[in-house]
BAKEPA-804408 format. One record per residue: residue number from 1; x, y, z of N, C-alpha, C, O in turn; residue in three letters. Coordinates in steps of 0.02 Angstrom, whole numbers, m for minus. Layout:
BEGIN
(NUM; (X; Y; Z); (X; Y; Z); (X; Y; Z); (X; Y; Z); ala),
...
END
This chain:
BEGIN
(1; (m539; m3636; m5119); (m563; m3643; m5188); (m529; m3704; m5220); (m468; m3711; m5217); unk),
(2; (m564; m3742; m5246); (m568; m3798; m5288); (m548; m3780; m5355); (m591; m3755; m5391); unk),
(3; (m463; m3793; m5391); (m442; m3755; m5445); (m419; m3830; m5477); (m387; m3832; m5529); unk),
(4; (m434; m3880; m5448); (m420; m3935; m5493); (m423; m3959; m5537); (m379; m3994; m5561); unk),
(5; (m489; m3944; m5567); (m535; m3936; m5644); (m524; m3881; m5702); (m550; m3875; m5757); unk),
(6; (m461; m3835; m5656); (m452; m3778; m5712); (m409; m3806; m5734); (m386; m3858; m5710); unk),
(7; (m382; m3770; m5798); (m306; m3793; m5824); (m315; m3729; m5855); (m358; m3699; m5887); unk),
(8; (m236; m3715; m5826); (m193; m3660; m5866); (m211; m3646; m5952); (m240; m3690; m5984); unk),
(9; (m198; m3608; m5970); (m203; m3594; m6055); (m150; m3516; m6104); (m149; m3455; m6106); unk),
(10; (m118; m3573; m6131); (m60; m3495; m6165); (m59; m3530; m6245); (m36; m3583; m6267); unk),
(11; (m88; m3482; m6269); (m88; m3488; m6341); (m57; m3419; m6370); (m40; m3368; m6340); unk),
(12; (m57; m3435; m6439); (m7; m3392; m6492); (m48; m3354; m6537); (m84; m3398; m6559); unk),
(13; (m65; m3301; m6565); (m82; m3271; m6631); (m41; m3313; m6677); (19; m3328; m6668); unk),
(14; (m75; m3330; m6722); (m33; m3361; m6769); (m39; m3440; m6777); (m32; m3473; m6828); unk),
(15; (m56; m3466; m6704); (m40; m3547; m6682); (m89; m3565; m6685); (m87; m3626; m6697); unk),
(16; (m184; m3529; m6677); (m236; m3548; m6667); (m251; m3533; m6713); (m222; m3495; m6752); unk),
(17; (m329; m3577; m6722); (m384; m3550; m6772); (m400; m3492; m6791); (m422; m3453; m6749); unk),
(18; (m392; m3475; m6855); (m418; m3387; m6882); (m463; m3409; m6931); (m450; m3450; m6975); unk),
(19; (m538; m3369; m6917); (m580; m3377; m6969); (m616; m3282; m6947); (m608; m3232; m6912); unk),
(20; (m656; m3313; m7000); (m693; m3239; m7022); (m767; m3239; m6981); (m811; m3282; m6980); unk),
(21; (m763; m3145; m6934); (m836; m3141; m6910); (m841; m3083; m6908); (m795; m3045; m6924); unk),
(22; (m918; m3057; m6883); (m933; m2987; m6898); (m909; m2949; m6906); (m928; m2915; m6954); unk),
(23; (m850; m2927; m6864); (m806; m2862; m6885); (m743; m2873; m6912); (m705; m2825; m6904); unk),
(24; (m714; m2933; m6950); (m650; m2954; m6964); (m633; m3020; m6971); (m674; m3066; m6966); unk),
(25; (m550; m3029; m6988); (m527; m3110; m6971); (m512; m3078; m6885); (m515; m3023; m6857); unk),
(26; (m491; m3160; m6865); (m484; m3171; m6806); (m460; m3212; m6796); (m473; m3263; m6827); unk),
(27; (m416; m3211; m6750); (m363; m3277; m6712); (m404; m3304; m6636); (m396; m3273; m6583); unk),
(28; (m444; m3359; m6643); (m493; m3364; m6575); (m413; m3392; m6525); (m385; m3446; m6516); unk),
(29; (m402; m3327; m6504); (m346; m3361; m6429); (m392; m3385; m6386); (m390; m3445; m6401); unk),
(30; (m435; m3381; m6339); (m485; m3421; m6296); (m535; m3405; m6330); (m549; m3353; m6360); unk),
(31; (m571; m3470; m6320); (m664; m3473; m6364); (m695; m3522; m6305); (m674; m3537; m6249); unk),
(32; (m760; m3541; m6345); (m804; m3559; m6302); (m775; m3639; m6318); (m789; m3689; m6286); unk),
(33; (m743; m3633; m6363); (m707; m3725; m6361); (m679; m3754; m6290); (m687; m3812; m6269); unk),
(34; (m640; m3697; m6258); (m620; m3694; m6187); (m674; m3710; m6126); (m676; m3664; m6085); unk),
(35; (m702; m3747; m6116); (m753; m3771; m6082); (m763; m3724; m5988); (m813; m3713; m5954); unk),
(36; (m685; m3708; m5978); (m682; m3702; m5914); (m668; m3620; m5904); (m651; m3593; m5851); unk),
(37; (m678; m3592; m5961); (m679; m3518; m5995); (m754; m3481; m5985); (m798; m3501; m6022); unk),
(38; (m769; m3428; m5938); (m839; m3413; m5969); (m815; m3345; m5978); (m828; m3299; m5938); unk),
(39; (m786; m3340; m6020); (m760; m3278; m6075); (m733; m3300; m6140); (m729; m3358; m6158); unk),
(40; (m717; m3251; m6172); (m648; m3265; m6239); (m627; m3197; m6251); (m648; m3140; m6239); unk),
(41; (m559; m3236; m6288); (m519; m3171; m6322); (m506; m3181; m6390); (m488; m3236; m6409); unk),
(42; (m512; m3139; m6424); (m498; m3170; m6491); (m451; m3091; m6513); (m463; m3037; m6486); unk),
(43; (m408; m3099; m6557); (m354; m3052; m6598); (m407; m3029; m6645); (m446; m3075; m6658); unk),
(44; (m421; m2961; m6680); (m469; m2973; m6718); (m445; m2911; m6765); (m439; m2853; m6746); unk),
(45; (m430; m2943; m6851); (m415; m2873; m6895); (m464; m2862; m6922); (m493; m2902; m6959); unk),
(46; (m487; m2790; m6902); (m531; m2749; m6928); (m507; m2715; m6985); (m450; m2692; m6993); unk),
(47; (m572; m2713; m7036); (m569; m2680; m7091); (m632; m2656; m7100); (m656; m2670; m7155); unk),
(48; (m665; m2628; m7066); (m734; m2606; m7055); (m783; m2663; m7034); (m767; m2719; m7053); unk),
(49; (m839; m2657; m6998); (m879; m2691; m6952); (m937; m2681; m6973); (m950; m2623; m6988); unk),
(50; (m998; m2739; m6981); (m1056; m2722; m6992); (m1077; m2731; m6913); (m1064; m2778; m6874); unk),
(51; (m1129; m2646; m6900); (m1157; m2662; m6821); (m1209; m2685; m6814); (m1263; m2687; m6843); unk),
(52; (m1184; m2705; m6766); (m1223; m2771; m6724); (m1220; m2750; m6641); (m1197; m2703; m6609); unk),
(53; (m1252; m2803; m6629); (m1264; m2790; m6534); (m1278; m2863; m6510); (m1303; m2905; m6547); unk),
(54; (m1257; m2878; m6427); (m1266; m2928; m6394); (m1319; m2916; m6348); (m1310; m2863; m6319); unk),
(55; (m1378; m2951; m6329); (m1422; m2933; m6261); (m1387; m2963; m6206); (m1410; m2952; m6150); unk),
(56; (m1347; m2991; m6212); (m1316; m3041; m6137); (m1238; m3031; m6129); (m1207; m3042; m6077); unk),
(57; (m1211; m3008; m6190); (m1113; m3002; m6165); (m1119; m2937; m6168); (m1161; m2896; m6186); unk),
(58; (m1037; m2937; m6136); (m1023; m2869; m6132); (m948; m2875; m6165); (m907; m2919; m6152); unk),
(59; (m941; m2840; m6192); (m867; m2853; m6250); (m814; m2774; m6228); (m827; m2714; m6221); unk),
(60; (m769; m2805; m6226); (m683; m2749; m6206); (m682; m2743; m6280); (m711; m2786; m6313); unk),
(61; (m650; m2692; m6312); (m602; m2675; m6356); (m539; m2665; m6339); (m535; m2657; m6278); unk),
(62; (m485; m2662; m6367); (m428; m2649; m6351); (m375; m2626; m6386); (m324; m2655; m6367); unk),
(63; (m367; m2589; m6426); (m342; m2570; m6482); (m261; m2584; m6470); (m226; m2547; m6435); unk),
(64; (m237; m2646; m6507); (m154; m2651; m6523); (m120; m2614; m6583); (m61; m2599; m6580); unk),
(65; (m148; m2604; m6624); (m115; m2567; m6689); (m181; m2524; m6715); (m237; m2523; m6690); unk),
(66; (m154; m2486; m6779); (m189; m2460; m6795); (m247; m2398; m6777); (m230; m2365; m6728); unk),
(67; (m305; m2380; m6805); (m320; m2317; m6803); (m403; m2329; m6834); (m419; m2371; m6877); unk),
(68; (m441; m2288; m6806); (m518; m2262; m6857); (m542; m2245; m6793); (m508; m2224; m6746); unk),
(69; (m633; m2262; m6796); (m681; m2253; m6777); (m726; m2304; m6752); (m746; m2349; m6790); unk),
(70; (m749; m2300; m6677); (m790; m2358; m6659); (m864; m2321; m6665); (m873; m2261; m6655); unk),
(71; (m917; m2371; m6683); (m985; m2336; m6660); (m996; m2366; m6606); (m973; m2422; m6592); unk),
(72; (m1045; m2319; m6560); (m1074; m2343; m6515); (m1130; m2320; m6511); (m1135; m2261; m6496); unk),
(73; (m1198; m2367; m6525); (m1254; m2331; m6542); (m1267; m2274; m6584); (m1314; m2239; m6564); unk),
(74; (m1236; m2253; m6644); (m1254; m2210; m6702); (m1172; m2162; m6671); (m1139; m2147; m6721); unk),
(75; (m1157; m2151; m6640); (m1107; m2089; m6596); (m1027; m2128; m6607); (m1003; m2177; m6579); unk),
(76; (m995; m2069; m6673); (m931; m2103; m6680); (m874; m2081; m6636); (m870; m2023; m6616); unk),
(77; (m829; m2127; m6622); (m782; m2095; m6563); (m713; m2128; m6581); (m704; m2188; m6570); unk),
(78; (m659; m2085; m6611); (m588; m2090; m6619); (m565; m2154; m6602); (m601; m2175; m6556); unk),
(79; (m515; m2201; m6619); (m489; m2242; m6567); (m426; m2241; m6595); (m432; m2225; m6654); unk),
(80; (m368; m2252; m6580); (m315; m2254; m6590); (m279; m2309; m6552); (m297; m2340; m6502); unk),
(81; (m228; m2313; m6585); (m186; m2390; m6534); (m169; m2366; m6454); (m157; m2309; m6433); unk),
(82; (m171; m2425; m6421); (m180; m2411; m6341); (m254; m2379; m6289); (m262; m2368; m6229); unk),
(83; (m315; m2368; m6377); (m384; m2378; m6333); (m425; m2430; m6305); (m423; m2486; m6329); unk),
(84; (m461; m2417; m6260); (m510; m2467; m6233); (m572; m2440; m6238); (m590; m2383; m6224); unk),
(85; (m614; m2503; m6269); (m680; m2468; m6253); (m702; m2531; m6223); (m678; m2587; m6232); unk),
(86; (m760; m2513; m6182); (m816; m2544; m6140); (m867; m2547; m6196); (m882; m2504; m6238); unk),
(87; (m887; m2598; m6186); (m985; m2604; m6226); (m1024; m2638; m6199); (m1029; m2692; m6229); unk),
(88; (m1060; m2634; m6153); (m1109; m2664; m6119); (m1174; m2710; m6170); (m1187; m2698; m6229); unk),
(89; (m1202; m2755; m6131); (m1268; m2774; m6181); (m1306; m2723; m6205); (m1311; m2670; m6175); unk),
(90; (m1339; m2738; m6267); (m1364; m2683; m6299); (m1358; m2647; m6322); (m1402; m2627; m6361); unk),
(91; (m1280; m2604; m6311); (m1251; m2547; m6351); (m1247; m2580; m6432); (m1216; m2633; m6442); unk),
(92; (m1275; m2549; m6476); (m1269; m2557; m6546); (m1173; m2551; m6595); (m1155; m2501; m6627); unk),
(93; (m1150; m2583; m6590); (m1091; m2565; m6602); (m1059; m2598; m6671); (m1081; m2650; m6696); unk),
(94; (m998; m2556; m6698); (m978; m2571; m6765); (m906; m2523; m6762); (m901; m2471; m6730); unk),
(95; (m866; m2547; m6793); (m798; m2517; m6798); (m779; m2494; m6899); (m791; m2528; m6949); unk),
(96; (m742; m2414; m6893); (m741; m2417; m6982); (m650; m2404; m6949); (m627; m2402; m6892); unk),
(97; (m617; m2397; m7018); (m550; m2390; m7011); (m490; m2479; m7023); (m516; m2533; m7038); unk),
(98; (m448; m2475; m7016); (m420; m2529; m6992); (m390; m2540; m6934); (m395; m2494; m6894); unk),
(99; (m350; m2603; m6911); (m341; m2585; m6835); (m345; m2655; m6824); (m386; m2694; m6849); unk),
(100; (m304; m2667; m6790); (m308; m2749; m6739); (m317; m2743; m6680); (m273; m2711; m6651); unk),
(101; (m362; m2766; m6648); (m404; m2754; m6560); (m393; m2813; m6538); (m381; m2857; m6579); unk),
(102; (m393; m2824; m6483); (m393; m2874; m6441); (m462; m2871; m6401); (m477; m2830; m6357); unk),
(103; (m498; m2921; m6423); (m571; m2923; m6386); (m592; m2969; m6361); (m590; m3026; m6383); unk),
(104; (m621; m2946; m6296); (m634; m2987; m6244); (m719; m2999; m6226); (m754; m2951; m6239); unk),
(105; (m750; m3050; m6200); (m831; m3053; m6212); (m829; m3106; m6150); (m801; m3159; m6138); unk),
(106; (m881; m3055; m6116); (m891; m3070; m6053); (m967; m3082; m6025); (m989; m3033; m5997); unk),
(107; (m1014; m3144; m6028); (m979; m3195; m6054); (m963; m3230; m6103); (m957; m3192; m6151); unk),
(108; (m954; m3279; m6117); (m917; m3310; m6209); (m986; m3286; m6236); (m1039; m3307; m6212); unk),
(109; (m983; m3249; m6276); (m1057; m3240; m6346); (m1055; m3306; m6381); (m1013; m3348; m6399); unk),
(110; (m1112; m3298; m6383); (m1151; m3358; m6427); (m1169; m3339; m6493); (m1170; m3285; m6522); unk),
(111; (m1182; m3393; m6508); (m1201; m3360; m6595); (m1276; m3345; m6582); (m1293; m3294; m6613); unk),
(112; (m1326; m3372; m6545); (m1397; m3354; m6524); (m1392; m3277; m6475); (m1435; m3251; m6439); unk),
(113; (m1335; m3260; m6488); (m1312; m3177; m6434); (m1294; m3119; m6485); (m1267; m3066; m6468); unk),
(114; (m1314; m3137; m6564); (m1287; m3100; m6576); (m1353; m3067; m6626); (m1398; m3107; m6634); unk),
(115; (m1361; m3009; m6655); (m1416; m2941; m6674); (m1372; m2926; m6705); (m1312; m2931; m6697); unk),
(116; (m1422; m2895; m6770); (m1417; m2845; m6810); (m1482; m2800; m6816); (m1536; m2817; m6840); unk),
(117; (m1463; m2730; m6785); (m1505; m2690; m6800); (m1539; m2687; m6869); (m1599; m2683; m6859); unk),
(118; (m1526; m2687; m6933); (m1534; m2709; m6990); (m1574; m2755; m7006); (m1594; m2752; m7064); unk),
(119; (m1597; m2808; m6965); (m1626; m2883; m6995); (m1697; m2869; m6952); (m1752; m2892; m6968); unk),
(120; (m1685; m2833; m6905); (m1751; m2812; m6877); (m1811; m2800; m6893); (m1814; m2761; m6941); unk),
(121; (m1867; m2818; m6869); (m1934; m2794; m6927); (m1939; m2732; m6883); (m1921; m2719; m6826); unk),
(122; (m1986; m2680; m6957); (m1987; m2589; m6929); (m2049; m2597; m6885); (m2099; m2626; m6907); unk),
(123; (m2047; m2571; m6821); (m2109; m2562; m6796); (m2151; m2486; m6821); (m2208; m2474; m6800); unk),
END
């Protein structure tokens, strides 16, 4: 394997860019700025989440602090610090409570990757 074109990457909470997205602020530790990345992680404080869904990523949760409720498709489920959740494409998802997660998106979401059940026309 040909690892010549990669380069290493160690960033800081705190040291990188934090701006505001669907479910919170966020510290983008790897983004799609990372060219040689086809993921990201971003630190992300939740203070409730408007849900939304991806057709193409699949996103980790990871709960570092804090406490509430994730949805997953209408179905609320506990999370507490030291959970993980899985969300595959499609799962409708939204977080209430507060809580800092560590989330991972596999591959990097796009802004053309991202749904709101909400904006949808009613069939």
């Amino acid at each position: 394997m040909n690892n010549a074109k990669l380069k290493a990457i160690v960033r800081h909470a705190g040291e990188v860019p934090r701006d505001q997205s669907t479910c919170g602020w966020r510290d983008r530790l790897i983004s799609h700025e990372d060219s040689a990345v086809s993921a990201w992680a971003h630190a992300v404080d939740i203070d409730g989440s408007r849900e939304h869904y991806h057709k193409r990523s699949t996103e980790l949760y990871y709960v570092l602090e804090g406490e509430g409720v994730v949805l997953l498709d209408g179905e609320e489920h506990p999370i507490r610090k030291g959970s993980i959740i899985h969300i595959p494409p499609g799962v409708v998802h939204g977080a209430k409570g507060r809580m800092r997660v560590l989330v991972v998106g596999i591959p990097d979401i796009a802004q053309d990757d991202l749904y709101f059940p909400d904006e949808e026309p009613r069939k």
